[in-house]
Every structure is written in C-alpha cells, then in structure tokens.
C-alpha positions in Angstrom: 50.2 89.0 73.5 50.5 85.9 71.7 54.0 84.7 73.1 56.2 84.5 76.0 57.8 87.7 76.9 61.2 87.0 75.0 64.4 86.4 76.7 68.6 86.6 76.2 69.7 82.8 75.5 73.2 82.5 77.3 75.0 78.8 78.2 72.7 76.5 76.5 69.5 78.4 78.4 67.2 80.9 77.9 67.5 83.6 80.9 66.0 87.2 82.1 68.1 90.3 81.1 69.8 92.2 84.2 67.1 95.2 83.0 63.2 95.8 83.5 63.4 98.1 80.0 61.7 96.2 77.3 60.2 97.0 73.4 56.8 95.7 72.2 57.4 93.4 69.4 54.2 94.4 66.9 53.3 92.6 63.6 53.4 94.5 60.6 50.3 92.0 59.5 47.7 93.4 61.5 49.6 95.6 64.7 49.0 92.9 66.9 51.0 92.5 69.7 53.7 89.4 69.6 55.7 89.5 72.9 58.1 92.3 74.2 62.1 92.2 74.3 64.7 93.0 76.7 67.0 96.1 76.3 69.8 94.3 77.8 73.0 95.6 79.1 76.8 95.4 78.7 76.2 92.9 81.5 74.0 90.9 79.5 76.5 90.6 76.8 79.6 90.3 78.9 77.6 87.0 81.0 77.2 85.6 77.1 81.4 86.5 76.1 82.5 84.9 79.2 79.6 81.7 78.5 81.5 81.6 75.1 85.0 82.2 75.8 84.6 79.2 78.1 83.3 77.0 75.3 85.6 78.2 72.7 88.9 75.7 74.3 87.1 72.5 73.9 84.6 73.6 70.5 87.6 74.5 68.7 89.8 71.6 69.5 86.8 69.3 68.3 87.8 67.8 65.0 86.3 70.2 61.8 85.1 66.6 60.5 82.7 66.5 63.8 81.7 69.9 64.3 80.0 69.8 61.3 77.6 66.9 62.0 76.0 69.5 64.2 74.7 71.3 61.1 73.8 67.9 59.4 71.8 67.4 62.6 70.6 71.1 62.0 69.7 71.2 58.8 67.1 68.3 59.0 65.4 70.3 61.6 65.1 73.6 59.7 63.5 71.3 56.9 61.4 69.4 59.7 60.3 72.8 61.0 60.1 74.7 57.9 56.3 75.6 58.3 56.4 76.4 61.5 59.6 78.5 60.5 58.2 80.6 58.0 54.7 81.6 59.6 57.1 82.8 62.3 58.7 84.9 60.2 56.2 86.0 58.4 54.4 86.9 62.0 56.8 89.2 62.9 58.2 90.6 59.4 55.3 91.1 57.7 56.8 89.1 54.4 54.1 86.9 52.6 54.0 82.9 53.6 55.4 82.2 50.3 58.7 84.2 50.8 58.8 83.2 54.5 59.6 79.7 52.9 61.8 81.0 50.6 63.8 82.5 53.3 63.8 79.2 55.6 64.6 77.1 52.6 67.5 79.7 51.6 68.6 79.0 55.7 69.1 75.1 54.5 71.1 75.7 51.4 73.3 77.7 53.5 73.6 75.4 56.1 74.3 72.8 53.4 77.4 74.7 52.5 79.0 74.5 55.9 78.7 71.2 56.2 81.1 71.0 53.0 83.6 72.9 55.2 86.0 70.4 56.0 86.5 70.5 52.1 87.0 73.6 51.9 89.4 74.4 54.8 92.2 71.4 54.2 95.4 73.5 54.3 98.3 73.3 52.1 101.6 71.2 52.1 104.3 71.6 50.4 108.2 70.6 50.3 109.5 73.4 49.4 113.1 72.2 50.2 115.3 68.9 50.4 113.2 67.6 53.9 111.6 70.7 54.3 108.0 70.6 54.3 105.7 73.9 55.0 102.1 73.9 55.9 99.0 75.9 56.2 95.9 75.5 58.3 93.0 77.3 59.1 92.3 78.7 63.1 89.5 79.8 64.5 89.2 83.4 65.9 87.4 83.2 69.0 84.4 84.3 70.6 83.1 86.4 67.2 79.3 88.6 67.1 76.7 89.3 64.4 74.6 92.0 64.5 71.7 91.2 62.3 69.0 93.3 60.7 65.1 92.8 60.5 64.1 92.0 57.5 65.4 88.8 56.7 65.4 87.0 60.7 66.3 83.7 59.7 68.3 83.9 56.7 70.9 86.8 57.7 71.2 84.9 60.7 72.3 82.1 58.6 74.7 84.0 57.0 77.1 83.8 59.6 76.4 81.5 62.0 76.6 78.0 60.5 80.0 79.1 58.6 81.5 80.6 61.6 80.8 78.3 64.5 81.8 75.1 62.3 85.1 77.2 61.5 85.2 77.1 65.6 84.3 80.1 66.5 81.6 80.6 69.3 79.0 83.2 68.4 77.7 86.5 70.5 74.3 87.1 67.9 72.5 90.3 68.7 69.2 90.4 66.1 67.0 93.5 65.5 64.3 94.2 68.3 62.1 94.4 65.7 62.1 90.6 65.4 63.6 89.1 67.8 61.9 85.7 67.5 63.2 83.7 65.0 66.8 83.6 66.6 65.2 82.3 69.8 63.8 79.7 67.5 67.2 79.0 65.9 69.0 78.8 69.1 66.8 76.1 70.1 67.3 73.7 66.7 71.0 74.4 67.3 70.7 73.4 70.8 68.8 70.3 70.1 71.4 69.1 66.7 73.6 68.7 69.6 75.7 72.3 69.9 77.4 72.4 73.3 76.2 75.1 75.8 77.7 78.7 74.9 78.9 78.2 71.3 75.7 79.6 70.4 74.6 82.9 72.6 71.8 85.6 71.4 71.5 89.2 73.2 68.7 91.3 72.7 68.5 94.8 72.8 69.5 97.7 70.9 72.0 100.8 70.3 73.6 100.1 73.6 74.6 95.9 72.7 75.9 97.1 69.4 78.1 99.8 71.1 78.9 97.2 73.5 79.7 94.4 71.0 82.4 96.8 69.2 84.1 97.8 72.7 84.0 94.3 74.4 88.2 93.1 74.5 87.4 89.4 74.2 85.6 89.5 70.8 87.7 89.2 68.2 85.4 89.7 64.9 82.2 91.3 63.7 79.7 91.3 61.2 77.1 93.4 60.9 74.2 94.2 58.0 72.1 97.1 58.1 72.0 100.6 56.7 74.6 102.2 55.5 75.0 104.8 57.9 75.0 102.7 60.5 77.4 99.9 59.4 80.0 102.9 58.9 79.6 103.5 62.3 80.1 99.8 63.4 83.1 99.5 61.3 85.1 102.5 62.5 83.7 101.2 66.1 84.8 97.4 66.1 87.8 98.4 64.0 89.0 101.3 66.0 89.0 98.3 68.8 91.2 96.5 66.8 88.7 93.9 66.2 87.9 92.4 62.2 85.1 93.9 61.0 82.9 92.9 57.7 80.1 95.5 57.9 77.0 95.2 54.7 75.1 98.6 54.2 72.2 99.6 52.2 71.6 99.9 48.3 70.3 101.7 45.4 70.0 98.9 42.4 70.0 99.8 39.0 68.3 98.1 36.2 69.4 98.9 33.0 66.7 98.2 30.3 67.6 98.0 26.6 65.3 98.2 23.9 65.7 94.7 23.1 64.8 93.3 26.1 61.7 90.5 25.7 59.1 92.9 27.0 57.0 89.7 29.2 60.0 88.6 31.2 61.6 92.1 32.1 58.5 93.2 33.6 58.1 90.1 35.3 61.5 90.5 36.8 61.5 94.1 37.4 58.1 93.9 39.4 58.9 91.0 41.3 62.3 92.3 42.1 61.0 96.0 43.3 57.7 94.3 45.3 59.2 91.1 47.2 59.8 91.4 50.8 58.0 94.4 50.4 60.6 96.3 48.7 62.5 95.8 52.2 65.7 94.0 50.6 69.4 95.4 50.0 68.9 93.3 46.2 65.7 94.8 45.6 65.5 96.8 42.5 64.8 100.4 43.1 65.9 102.5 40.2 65.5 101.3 36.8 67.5 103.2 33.2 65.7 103.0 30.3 67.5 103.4 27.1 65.6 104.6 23.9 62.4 103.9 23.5 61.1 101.4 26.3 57.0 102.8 26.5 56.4 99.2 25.5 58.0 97.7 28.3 57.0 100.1 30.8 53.6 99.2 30.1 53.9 96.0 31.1 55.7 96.4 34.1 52.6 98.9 35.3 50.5 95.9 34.3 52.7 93.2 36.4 52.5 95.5 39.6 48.9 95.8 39.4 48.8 91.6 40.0 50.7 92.4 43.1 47.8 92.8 45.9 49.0 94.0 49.5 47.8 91.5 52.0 48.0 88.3 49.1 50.9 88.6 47.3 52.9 91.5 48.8 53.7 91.5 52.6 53.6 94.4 55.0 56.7 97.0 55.8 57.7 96.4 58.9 55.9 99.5 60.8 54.3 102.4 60.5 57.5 105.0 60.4 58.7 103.0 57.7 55.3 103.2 55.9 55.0 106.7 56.3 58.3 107.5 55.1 58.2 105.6 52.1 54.9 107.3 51.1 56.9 110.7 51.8 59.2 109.5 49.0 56.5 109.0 46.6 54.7 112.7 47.6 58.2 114.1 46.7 58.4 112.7 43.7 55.4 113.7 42.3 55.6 117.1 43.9 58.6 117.5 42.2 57.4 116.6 38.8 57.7 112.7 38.2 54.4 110.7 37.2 53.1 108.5 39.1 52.3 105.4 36.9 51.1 103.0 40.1 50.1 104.3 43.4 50.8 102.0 46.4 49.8 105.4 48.8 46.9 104.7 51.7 46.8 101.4 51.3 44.3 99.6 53.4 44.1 95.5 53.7 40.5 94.5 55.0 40.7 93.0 58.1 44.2 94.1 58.5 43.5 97.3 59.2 46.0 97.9 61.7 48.4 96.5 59.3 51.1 98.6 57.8 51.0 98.3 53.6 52.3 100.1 50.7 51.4 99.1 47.8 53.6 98.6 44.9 54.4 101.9 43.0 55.8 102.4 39.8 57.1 106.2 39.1 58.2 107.3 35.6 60.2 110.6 34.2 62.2 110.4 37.5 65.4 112.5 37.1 68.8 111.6 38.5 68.4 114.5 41.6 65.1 113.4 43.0 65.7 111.7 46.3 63.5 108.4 45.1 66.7 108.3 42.3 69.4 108.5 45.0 68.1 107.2 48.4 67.5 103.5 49.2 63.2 103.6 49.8 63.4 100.1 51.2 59.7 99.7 49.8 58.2 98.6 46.7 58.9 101.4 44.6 60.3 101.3 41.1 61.8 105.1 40.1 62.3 105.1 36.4 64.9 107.3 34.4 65.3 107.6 30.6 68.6 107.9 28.9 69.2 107.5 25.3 72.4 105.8 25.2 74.0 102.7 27.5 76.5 105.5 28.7 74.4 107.6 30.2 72.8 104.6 31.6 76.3 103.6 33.1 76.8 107.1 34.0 73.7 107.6 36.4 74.7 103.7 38.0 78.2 104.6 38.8 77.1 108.1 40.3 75.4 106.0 42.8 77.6 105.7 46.3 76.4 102.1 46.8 77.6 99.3 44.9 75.2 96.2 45.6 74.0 95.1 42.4 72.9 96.2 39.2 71.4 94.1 35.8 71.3 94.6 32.7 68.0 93.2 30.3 68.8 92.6 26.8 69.2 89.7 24.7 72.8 91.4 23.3 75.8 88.8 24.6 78.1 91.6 23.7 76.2 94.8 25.4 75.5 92.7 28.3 79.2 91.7 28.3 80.2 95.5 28.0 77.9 96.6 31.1 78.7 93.9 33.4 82.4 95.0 32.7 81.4 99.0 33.7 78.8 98.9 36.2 80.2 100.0 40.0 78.8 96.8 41.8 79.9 93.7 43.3 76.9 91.9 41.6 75.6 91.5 38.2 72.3 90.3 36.8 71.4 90.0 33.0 68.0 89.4 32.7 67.8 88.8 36.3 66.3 91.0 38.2 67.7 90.1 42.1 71.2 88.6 41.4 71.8 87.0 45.0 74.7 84.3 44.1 73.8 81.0 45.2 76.2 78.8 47.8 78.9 78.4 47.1 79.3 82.0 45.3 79.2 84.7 47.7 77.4 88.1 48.8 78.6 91.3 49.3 78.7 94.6 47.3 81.2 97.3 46.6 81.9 100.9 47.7 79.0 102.4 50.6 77.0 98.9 50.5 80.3 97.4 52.3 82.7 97.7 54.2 85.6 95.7 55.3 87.6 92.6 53.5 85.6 89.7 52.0 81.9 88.2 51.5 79.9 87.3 54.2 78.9 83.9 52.9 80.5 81.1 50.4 84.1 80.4 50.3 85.3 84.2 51.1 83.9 83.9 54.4 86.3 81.3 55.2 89.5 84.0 55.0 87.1 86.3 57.7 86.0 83.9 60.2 89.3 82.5 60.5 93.5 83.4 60.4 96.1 81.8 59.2 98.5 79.3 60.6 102.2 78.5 58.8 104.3 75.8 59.9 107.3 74.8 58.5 109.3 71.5 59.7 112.4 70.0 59.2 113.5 66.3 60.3 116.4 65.6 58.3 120.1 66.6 59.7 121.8 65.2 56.8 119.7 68.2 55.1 122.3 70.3 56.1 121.9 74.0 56.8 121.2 76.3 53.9 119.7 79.6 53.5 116.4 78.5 55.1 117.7 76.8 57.9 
C-alpha cells in the first residue's frame, strides 16, 4: 500500500472516522493497491456541519475583497504543485500524465475566476425615488456540500469549491471512494493559502454520506455530478429537504458530420474527443450522425484511433466492472448486427497487466435502438449512425433524453447556424469536438444531464451559491410620503 490509510479532514485537521469499515483504493494503471478509505457515518459528517457552521459567522463577515486572496494564495500552489498533482491523479484515475495536467491546469483557470469575484458580485444601487435609494447585495448561504464524482478528482472539485467558499459559504465535500486522494491533497493547499479551520471539510464514504448530506437540517445547498440516475435521486432527496439543489447527470453526445467537413481535422477531433479520459467524460463524444456520404471521413477517424495506444496515449477505466461492461456494449453491438471498425476488446498493456484497459473502438452501421446508440458507455467508443439528411440527424440527437452537448463539423456558417439553433443541448461545438466553455462561460447541460437552476461554474454559479438581499433606504423627511413610503 503505497500511502497512508486515508482519513476525513474536519476543523483544519485530518482525523479517524467514527467506523472500522473501509474500501481499498486500487489503481486502474496496474491494480495496485493505493491506501483504503473510511465509510464514515452521519456522525462523521454531522462533526464536519457543526466544524463549519461554527466557521461560517466569522468567514462570511470577512470582506469578499480578502477572502479571495486565499485563492490567490491557492492558486500559486496548485501551479507549484502541478506535477505532483497530476501523477496523483493519474495514480488513482487511471487518465494519462498528459491529461492529469490538463485537469490540474483546468483547476487554476478555475480558481482564477474566483478570484475576479469581488467583480462580479458588486450589487446594484439605484434611486428609484426623490431620496429613495434601493440596493442589492449578494449573501452567502451557509454551510453548502458537493458530492463529486471520480473521474475528474481535482477539477470537479474545483468546480465548486473556490466559487462557493469565496461567495462565504463553508464547504461539506464528499469525493468518490474511488479516488479519494486528490481532495486530501486539496484540502491541504487550501489549508496552507491561509483558509481558516472548518470552511473547508471532506467526508469520505459512500451511499450512506450522500443520503446523509441531503437529510442534514443545517446544509442549505447541494451540488452533485454523477450519473444520471443517481443525481435524480439526490435532487428529489436534497430538494424534498428543502435544501437548493444543482444536480449534473450523464450524457449521450452527438456529433453531427456533414459531408463537407475537412476530413483531417474531424477525425482528429472525433477520436480525441471519444478516447480522452478514457472515454470516462460527461463531454466525451459517443454517438456520431453521418449525413450522406462520409466513407471518406470515417476512414480516417479508424486511422486516428489506431494512433491511440492503451497504456501511452489512452489511460485506464477506472476498474474492472467498468471494463467489463463497456466490452458488453461492444459484444451487443456487433451481436446485433453493427460492424466493428476498431476493436478496443481484451486489451492487455505489458507490464500492466493488472491494469484495466479498453482500447479505443470505433463501431459503424449502428442504428438508433442499439443500446451503444442510447446509453452513455463512459469508454472510448465511437457508435456511428448514417442519415441522409441534417433532419434526421437532428431527429436521432433530440430523441436523446440527455442534453450535454452536441457539434456539428462542416465548414457551412449557415448549416452550422441552423443546427446549433435545433439541437436539444446546453452546449454546442462546430468543429469542436468536446465543447467545455472556458471561465468565465459556464457548464451545464439541459433535460436528463441536469437538473436544478443554473451552471455549476462561471457567473451562473454566482445566483446558486448565494441569495439575494434588497434594501431600500430613505433619509430625507422633506421627501414626504408617497406611494412607496
């Protein structure tokens, strides 16, 4: 076991859960043991509320202006500690070095953006009669959770936290027990930019902290990304409690390909967009349209996914389940007619044996019914269906109950215009193949890949992570008394 059995950090400290029952923590790299983690209890996360309900008085009374040079502080040290960072995520995800660093460096830009907070979050004045003025401001909720998922450990995390603590807000942050060692990590650099004890608490554990963090009276708000399924649960949970909820769920991406598209750089796009993190992305393509005659393209994208190499350039799913499920998809397919262009099945990385790989897979002549067309694989897997006109392109996207993202590759303005317009998703690529928005634009999808008010990050998060407060004054007598006073 290469590290320290893991533990809760509560109050500034790292401390024992009030249970013996703990998880392995295995690397999808090689199945090597990492640590193990605590399936702690509503104790557990009751000792972290009541650690951050007593911090919340004095963090959210600190000037916006100051609580922010905490995440100055904090982003120098991700970028000190970027190395060590990514090959700790890499270590327990299974992603490649090279996206590791990708995610870390996608942790600074997001940090970045809350330090332009007290920008952001000014208020509004206004006399709107003789000596009347009213006023807005923005208040911070409370003690607020995030439930994050495993397959980005850093970055997710990041969604949240540096927007919602410098809003005020102290932080209850339960990560998957599949990787539960990058939030240690971050708890630490927050610690050290100069965070005061219990604005920043993490919880391990699993189906029993969730459950917990919805019922708990003294949280006010909760995020939470995962699958679908699950984050329908989590909404009607926390909201059922009365608490705000912002819940992200999984994804079935479309790309729409057009015969016009420059044949070099859509199967660049398309392969690196089904293949990185391993597929295991809510942005990663999964399904891709073809309209008219596309062989051409096709072609290349099977030639682009044969330069993708489990073990170099593709990362490992995260375990064997996953692995063997995502394989199922691919038997299913091809038992039920679909050709199999690129075979990722019983992949093997020497050395690595132990290691759980699928290598990328491109499937052609899918039809709209087969289960790789309609459920989210979370592996790199390309399904390919063939439509001979943009509406029944549009047709088999909006069928789809997600709504994450979809893109459109042509080098027509006004087709491109007319799809972005149509397509049932809250974000849109042309000729981009993974159209994540960068700070300060924000994420979040429509219909069954979300659910509740809002984005998660940019300016949107603001209006979650915070309510509301209207003043209006009046110093004047000579005023007089009219119909607002």
């Amino acid at each position: 076991m290469k590290y320290q059995p893991i533990q809760n950090f509560i109050n500034g400290k790292f401390v024992n859960a009030s249970t013996s029952k703990t998880l392995d923590v295995i690397s999808p790299i090689d199945g090597n043991q990492l640590s193990t983690v605590p399936m702690s209890s509503s104790k557990d996360l009751d000792d972290a509320v009541q650690a951050a309900k007593a911090a919340f008085p004095s963090w959210s009374k600190t000037p916006i202006k100051e609580r922010v040079q905490v995440f100055f502080r904090y982003k120098t040290l991700l970028e000190k500690h970027l190395k060590e960072l990514a090959e700790l995520c890499s270590e327990e995800n299974g992603k490649t070095y090279g996206e590791s660093v990708a995610e870390i460096e996608k942790c600074i830009e997001l940090t970045e953006f809350a330090t332009s907070l007290p920008q952001l979050t000014t208020g509004e004045i206004l006399e709107v009669s003789k000596g009347v003025e009213c006023r807005t401001e923005h208040v911070a909720l409370g003690v607020v959770a995030s439930i994050v998922p495993f397959n980005f450990p850093s970055m997710v995390p990041n969604w949240t936290l540096p927007n919602a603590i410098a809003l005020g807000n102290c932080m209850i942050m339960k990560p998957s027990e599949k990787v539960p060692l990058s939030c240690g990590r971050l708890a630490e650099l927050l610690k050290e930019a100069g965070l005061p004890d219990g604005v920043f608490n993490v919880v391990h554990g699993d189906v029993e902290i969730v459950n917990a963090i919805c019922d708990h009276p003294s949280i006010e708000a909760v995020s939470f990304v995962g699958s679908t399924k699950v984050a329908k649960i989590v909404y009607q949970r926390a909201t059922q409690n009365l608490k705000r909820c912002l819940a992200l769920g999984g994804a079935k991406n479309h790309l729409m390909v057009l015969p016009d598209a420059i044949p070099g750089m859509t199967a660049q796009n398309v392969a690196a967009s089904m293949s990185g993190c391993a597929g295991q992305r809510c942005m990663a393509a999964s399904a891709m349209v073809g309209v008219g005659n596309i062989d051409h393209i096709i072609d290349k994208i099977c030639d682009e996914a044969r330069k993708i190499v489990p073990g170099e350039n593709l990362g490992a799913v995260i375990n064997k389940e996953s692995q063997e499920r995502i394989e199922q998809y691919i038997s299913e397919a091809e038992k039920n007619g679909a050709k199999i262009l690129v075979d990722g099945r019983n992949t093997k990385v020497p050395g690595k044996e132990n290691g759980t790989y699928v290598g990328p897979t491109v499937i052609d002549y899918v039809t709209p019914e087969m289960s790789v067309a309609k459920e989210e694989i979370f592996g790199p897997v390309i399904s390919i269906m063939r439509t001979n006109t943009v509406e029944e392109a549009l047709a088999i996207e909006n069928a789809n109950p997600y709504g994450n993202a979809a893109s459109v590759f042509t080098q027509n303005g006004a087709m491109a215009r007319y799809i972005i317009d149509r397509a049932s998703a809250g974000m849109i690529g042309v000729n981009v193949g993974v159209p994540v928005p960068r700070e300060p634009f924000s994420f979040g999808g429509w219909n069954e890949s979300k659910f509740g008010v809002g984005d998660i990050t940019g300016k949107s998060s603001i209006e979650f992570w915070t309510k509301l407060k209207k003043s209006t004054t009046k110093w004047n007598p000579e005023a007089g008394v009219n119909w607002m006073s």
